[in-house]
SERO-4910 file (N, C-alpha, C, O; in steps of 0.05 Angstrom, whole numbers):
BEGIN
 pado doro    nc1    nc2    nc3   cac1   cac2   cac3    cc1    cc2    cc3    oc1    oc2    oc3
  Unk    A   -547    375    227   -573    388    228   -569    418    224   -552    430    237
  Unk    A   -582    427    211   -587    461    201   -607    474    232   -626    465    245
  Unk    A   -593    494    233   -598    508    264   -615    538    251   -601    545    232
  Unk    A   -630    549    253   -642    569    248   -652    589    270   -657    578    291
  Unk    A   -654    612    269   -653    623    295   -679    648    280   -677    664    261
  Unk    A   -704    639    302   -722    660    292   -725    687    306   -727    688    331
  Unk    A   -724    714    288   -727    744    294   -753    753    288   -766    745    269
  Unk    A   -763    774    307   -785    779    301   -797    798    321   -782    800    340
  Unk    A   -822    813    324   -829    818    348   -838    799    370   -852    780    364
  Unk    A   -831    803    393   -837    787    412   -878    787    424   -886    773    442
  Unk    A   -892    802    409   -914    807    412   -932    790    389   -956    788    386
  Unk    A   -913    779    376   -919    750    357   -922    725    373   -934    708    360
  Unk    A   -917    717    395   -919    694    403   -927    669    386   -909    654    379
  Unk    A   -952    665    379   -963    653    369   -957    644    351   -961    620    346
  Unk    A   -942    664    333   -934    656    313   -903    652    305   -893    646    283
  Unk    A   -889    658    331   -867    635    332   -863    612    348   -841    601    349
  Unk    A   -885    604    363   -893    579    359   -901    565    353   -896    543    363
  Unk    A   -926    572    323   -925    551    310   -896    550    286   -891    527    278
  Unk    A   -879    572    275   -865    572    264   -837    544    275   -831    525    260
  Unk    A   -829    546    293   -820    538    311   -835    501    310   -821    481    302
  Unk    A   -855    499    316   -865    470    312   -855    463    287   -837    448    282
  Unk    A   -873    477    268   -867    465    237   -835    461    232   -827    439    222
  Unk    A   -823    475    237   -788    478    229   -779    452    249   -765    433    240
  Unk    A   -787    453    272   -772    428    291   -784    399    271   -770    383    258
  Unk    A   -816    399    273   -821    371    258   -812    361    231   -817    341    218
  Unk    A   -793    387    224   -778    389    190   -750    377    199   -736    370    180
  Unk    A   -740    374    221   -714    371    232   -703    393    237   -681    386    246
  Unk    A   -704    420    238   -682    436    246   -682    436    277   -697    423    291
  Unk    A   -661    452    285   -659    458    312   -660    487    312   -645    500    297
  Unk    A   -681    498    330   -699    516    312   -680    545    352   -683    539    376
  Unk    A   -673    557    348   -672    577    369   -689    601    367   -688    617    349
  Unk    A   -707    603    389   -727    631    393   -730    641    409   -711    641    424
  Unk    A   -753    655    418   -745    677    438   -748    656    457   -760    635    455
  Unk    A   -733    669    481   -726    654    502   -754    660    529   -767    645    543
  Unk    A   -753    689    527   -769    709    545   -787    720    527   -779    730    506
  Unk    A   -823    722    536   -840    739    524   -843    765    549   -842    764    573
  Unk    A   -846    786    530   -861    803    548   -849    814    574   -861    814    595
  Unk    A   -812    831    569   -796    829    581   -795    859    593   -773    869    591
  Unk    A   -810    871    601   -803    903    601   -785    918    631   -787    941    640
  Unk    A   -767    895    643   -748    911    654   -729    920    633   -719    907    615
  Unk    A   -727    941    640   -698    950    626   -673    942    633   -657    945    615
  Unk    A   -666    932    653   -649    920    663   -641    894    653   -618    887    659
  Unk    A   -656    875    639   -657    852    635   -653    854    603   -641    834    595
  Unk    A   -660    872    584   -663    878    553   -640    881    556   -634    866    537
  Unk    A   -613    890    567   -593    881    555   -578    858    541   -566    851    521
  Unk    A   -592    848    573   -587    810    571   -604    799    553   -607    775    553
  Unk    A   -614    809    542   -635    782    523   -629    799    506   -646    792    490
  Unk    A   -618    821    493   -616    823    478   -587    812    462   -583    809    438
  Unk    A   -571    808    485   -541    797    477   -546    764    475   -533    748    462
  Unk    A   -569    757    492   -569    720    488   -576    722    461   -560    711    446
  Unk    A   -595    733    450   -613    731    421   -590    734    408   -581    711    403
  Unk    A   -569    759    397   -546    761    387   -529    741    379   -515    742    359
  Unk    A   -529    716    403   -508    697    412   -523    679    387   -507    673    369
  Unk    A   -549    669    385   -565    651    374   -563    657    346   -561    639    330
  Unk    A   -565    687    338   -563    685    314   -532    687    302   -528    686    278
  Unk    A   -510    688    324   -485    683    316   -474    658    309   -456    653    294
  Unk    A   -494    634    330   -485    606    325   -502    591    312   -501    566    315
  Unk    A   -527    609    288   -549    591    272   -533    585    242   -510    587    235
  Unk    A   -551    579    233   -538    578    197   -554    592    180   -546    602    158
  Unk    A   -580    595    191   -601    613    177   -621    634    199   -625    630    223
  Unk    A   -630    654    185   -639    672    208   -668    677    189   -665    690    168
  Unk    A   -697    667    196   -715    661    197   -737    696    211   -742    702    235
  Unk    A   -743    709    189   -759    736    203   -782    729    206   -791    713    190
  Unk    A   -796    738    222   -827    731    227   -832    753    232   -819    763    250
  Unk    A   -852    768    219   -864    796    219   -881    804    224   -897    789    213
  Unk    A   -892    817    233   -924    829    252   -938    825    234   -930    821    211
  Unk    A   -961    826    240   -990    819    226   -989    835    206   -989    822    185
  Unk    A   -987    863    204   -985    881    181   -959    875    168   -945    895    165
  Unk    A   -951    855    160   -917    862    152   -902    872    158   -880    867    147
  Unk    A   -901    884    169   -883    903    185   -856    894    202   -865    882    222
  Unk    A   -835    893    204   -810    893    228   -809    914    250   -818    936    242
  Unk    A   -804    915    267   -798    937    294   -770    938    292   -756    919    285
  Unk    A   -758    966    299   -735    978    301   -715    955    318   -691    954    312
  Unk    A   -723    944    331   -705    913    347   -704    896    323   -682    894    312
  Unk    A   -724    883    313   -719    872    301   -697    885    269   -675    874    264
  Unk    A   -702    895    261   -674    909    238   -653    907    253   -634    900    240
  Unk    A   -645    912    286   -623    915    284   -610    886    287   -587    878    290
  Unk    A   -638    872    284   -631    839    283   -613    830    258   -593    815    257
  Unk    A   -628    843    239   -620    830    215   -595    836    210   -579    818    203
  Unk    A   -586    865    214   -567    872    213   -547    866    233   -526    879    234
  Unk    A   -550    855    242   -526    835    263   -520    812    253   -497    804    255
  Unk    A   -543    796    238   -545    771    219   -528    775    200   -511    758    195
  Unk    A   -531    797    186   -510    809    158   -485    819    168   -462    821    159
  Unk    A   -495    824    186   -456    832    196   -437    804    199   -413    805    192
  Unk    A   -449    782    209   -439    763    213   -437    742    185   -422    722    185
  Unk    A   -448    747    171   -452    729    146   -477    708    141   -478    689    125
  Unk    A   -492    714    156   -514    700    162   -532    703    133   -530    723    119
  Unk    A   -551    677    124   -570    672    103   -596    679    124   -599    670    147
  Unk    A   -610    695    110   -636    704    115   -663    706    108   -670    728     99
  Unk    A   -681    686    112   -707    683     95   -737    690    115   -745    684    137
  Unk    A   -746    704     93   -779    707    107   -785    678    113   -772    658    107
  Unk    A   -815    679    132   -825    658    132   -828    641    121   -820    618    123
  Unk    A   -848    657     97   -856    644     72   -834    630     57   -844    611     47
  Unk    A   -813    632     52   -784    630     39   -782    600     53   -784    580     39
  Unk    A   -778    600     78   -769    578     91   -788    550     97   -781    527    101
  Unk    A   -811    560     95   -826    537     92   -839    520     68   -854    500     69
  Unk    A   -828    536     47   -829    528     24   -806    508     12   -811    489     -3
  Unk    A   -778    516     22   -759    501     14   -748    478     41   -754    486     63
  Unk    A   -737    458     39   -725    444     53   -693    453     53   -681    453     32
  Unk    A   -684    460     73   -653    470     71   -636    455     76   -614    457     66
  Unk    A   -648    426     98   -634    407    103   -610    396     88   -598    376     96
***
């Protein structure tokens, strides 16, 4: 099974869970945010190293972007942890168009 691990702002909810439905009822094993709406500072280390971990052990890394198109400065340094690792990377749109299975 193809594991995909979705990035994005966490003020998306919505829309990584329906991303997240569609991808699971496609077969993947879909990893996302774990925690919404996290504003100790104390704790953003830790979710920011679990998220790290997810997109270290996915096969594809899946962006989901704010309403305006847009990414947040967390999220880039997402991707760029994805590319450091060797990670394949597709917009939304990208991924629900193709079957990767």
């Amino acid at each position: 099974m193809v594991i995909v691990t979705l990035i994005g702002s966490n003020k998306q909810r919505e829309e990584f869970d329906r991303i997240n439905r569609i991808l699971t009822l496609r077969g993947y094993v879909v990893f996302s945010l774990g925690v919404w709406d996290c504003d100790d500072p104390k704790l953003k280390p830790i979710l920011t190293k679990v998220h790290a971990k997810k997109i270290g052990n996915a096969d594809y890394i899946v962006i989901i972007r704010k309403s305006d198109g847009s990414i947040g400065e967390h999220t880039s340094k997402e991707i760029e942890i994805a590319k450091a690792v060797g990670k394949s990377i597709f917009e939304v749109e990208e991924i629900l168009g193709e079957k990767l299975l």
